[in-house]
C-alpha positions in Angstrom: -3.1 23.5 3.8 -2.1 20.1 2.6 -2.2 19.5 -0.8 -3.9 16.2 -2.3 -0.4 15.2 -3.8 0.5 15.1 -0.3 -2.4 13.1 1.3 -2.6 10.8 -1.5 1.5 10.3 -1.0 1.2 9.4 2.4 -2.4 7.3 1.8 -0.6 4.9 -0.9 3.0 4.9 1.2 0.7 3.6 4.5 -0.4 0.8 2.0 2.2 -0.2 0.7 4.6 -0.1 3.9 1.7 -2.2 5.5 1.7 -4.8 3.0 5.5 -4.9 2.8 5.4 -6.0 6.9 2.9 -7.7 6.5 3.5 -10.0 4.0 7.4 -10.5 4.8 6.0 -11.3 8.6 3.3 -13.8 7.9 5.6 -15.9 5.3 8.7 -15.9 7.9 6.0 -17.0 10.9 4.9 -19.6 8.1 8.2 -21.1 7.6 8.9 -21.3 11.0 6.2 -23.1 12.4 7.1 -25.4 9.0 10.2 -25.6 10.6 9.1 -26.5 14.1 6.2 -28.7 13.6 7.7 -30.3 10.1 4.1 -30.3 8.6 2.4 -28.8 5.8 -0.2 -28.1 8.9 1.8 -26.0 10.9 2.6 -24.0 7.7 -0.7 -23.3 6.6 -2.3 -22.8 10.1 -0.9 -18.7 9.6 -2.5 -18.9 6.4 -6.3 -20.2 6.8 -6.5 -18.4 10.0 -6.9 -15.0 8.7 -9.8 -16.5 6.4 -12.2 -18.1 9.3 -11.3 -15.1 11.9 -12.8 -12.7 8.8 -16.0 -14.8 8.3 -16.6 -15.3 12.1 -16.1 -11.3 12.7 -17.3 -9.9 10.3 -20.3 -8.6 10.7 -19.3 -7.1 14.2 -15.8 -5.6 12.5 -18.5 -3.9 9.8 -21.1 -2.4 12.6 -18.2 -1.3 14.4 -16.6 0.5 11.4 -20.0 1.8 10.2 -20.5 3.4 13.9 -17.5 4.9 15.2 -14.5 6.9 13.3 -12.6 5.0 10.7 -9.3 6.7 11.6 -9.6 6.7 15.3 -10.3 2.1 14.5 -7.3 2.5 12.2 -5.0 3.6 14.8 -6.4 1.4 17.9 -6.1 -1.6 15.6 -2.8 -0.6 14.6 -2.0 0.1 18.3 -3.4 -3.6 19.1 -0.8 -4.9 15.9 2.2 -3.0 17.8 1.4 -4.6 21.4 0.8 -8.1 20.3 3.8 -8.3 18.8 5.7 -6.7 21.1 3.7 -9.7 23.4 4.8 -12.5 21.3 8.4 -11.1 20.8 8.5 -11.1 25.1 7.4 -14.8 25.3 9.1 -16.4 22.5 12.0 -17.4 23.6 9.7 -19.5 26.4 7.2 -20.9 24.6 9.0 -23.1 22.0 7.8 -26.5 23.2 4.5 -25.3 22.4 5.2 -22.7 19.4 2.2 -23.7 17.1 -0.8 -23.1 20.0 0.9 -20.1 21.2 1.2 -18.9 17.1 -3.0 -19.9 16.6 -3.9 -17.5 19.4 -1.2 -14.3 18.4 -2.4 -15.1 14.7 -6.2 -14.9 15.5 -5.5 -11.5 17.5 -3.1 -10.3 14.6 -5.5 -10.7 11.7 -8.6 -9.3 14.0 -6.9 -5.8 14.4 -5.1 -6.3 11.1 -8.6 -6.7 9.5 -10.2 -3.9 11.8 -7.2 -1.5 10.4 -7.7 -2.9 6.7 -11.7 -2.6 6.5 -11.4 0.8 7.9 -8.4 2.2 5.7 -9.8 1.1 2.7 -13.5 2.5 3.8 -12.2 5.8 4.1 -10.7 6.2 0.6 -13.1 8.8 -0.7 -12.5 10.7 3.1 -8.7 10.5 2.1 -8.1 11.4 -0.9 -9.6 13.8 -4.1 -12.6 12.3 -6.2 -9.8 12.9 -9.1 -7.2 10.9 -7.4 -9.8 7.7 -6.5 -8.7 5.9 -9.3 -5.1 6.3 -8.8 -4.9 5.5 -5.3 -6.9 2.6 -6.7 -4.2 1.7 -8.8 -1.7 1.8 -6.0 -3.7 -0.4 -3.8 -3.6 -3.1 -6.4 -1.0 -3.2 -8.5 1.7 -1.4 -6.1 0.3 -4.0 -3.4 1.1 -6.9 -5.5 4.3 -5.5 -6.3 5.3 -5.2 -3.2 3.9 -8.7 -2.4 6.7 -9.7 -5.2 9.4 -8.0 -3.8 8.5 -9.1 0.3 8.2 -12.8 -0.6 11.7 -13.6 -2.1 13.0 -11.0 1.1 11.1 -12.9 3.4 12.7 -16.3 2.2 16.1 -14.8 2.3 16.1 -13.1 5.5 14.7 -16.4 7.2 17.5 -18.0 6.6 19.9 -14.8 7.4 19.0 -13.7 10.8 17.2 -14.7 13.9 13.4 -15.2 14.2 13.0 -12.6 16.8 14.7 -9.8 14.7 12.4 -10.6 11.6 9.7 -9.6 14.4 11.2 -6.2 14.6 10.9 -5.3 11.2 6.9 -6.1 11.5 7.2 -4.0 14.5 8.6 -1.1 12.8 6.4 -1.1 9.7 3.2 -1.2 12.4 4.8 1.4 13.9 5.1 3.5 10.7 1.9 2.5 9.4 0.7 3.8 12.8 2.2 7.2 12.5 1.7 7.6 9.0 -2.2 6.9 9.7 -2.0 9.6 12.6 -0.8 11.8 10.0 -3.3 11.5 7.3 -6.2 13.7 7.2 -9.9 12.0 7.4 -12.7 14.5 5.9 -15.5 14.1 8.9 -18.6 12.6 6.9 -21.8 11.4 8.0 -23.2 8.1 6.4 -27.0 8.0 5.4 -27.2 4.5 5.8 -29.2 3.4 8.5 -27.3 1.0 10.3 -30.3 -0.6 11.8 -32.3 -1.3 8.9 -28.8 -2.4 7.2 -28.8 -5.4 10.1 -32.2 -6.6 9.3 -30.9 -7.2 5.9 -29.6 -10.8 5.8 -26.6 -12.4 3.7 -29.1 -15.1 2.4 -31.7 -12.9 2.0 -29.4 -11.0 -0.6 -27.5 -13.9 -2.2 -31.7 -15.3 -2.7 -32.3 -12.6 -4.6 -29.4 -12.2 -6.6 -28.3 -16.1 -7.6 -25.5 -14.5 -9.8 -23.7 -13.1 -6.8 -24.1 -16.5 -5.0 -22.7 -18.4 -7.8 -19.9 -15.7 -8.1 -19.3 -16.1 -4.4 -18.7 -20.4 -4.8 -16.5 -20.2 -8.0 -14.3 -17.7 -5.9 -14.7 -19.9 -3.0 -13.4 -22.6 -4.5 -10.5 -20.6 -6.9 -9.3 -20.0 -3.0 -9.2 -23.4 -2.1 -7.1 -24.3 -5.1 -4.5 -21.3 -4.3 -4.6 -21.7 -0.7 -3.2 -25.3 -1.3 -0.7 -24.2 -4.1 0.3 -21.4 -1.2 1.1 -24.2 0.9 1.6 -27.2 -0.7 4.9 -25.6 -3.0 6.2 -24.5 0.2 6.0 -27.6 2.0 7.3 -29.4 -0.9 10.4 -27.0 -1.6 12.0 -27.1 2.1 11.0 -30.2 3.1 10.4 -32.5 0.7 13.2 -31.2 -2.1 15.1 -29.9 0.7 15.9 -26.8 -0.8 16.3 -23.1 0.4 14.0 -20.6 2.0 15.2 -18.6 -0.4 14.3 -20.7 -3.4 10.7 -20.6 -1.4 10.4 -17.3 -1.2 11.2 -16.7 -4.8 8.8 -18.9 -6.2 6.1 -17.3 -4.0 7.1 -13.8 -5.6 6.1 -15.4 -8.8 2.3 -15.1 -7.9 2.4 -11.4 -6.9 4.2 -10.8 -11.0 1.2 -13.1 -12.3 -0.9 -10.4 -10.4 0.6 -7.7 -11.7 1.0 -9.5 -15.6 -2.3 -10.2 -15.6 -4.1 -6.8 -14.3 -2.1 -5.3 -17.3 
């Protein structure tokens, strides 16, 4: 029998080897359609993807998840990470006259599964580990995250400029792969949800944000804190490698500065 040191090692080790691929992958893709395309645009089109395919999806990613069993949607999605990757590694090398349409439609299939695997992982935290250990495995999903968001960054902007493209690809494909094993691994407790899935769809967004005007003025002062970091995450890029003409490296760096604000400031 397991013990819930174990399963709440190999919980926060899934997250955090996630985030590591995750992160180093989607800042290298970044700087090289900023490379290719030469505008803040092409960099930022990884970036605000991921945003607009969550809002579009997302109430048939949450039926989904509410319906069927988290961990067997945790592994298909990771399964659909491994295969379109392994897809875009294939036609790469082909496709470089038109990099940035063929990077819109691998992004938008990335982030769907990515955010099928993330909704469902994070769903099942009281199936995966202790009550006791709820607040640590919060802890690790947080802070850990963000510190692994600090160390990816400057690797990312490193490595960029080390190695080839394609081989940066790899290393997203072996922390999928990982993360895929990893999830196969983990023990889900079988639980039963009393919610009524049904009556839950008849409950409108607006109907709720009507009735609680806090929450909807929560939601537009987040809304627009995103806007203002979604242009700092692409307008310091844009101005380091192409405007100061400076390193990937110096990029990279200064990106990992956000993730130690995170972590300063949840102290």
């Amino acid at each position: 029998m397991e013990t819930g040191r174990g399963q709440l090692l190999k919980v926060s080790l899934t997250t955090l080897i996630n985030a590591l691929g995750a992160t180093i992958f989607t800042y290298v893709l970044s700087l090289k359609l900023l490379t290719v395309t030469g505008s803040a645009i092409g960099y930022g089109v990884n970036i605000f993807i991921g945003p607009v395919v969550g809002m579009i999806f997302a109430p048939l990613i949450g039926k989904i998840i509410d319906t069927y069993s988290k961990k067997k949607i945790a592994i298909l999605a990771e399964l659909g990470l491994i295969i379109s990757l392994l897809t875009f590694l294939e036609v790469y090398p082909y496709v470089q006259n038109n990099l940035l349409y063929v990077a819109i439609g691998f992004t938008c299939f990335n982030n769907l599964c990515a955010r099928f695997f993330t909704i469902s992982y994070l769903s099942s935290a009281p199936d995966l580990v202790e009550k006791s250990q709820l607040q640590r495995l919060n802890v690790v999903q947080t802070t850990g995250v963000a510190i692994t968001n600090m160390i990816a960054l400057p690797s990312a902007g490193f490595l960029y400029g080390l190695i080839p493209f394609e081989r940066l690809i790899w290393i997203e494909i072996v922390t999928e792969l990982l993360t895929l094993l990893l999830t196969r691994k983990t023990k889900f407790k079988v639980t039963k949800s009393n919610l009524n899935i049904d009556d839950h769809d008849k409950t409108s967004i607006i109907s709720i944000l009507n009735k609680h005007v806090s929450l909807l003025e929560l939601i537009i002062v987040v809304m627009i804190l995103n806007f203002a970091i979604t242009s700092i995450e692409i307008g310091v890029p844009y101005t380091i490698v192409k405007v100061l003409k400076k390193s990937t490296t110096i990029s990279g760096n200064i990106q990992g500065l956000f993730s130690l604000g995170i972590v300063i400031g949840g102290e």
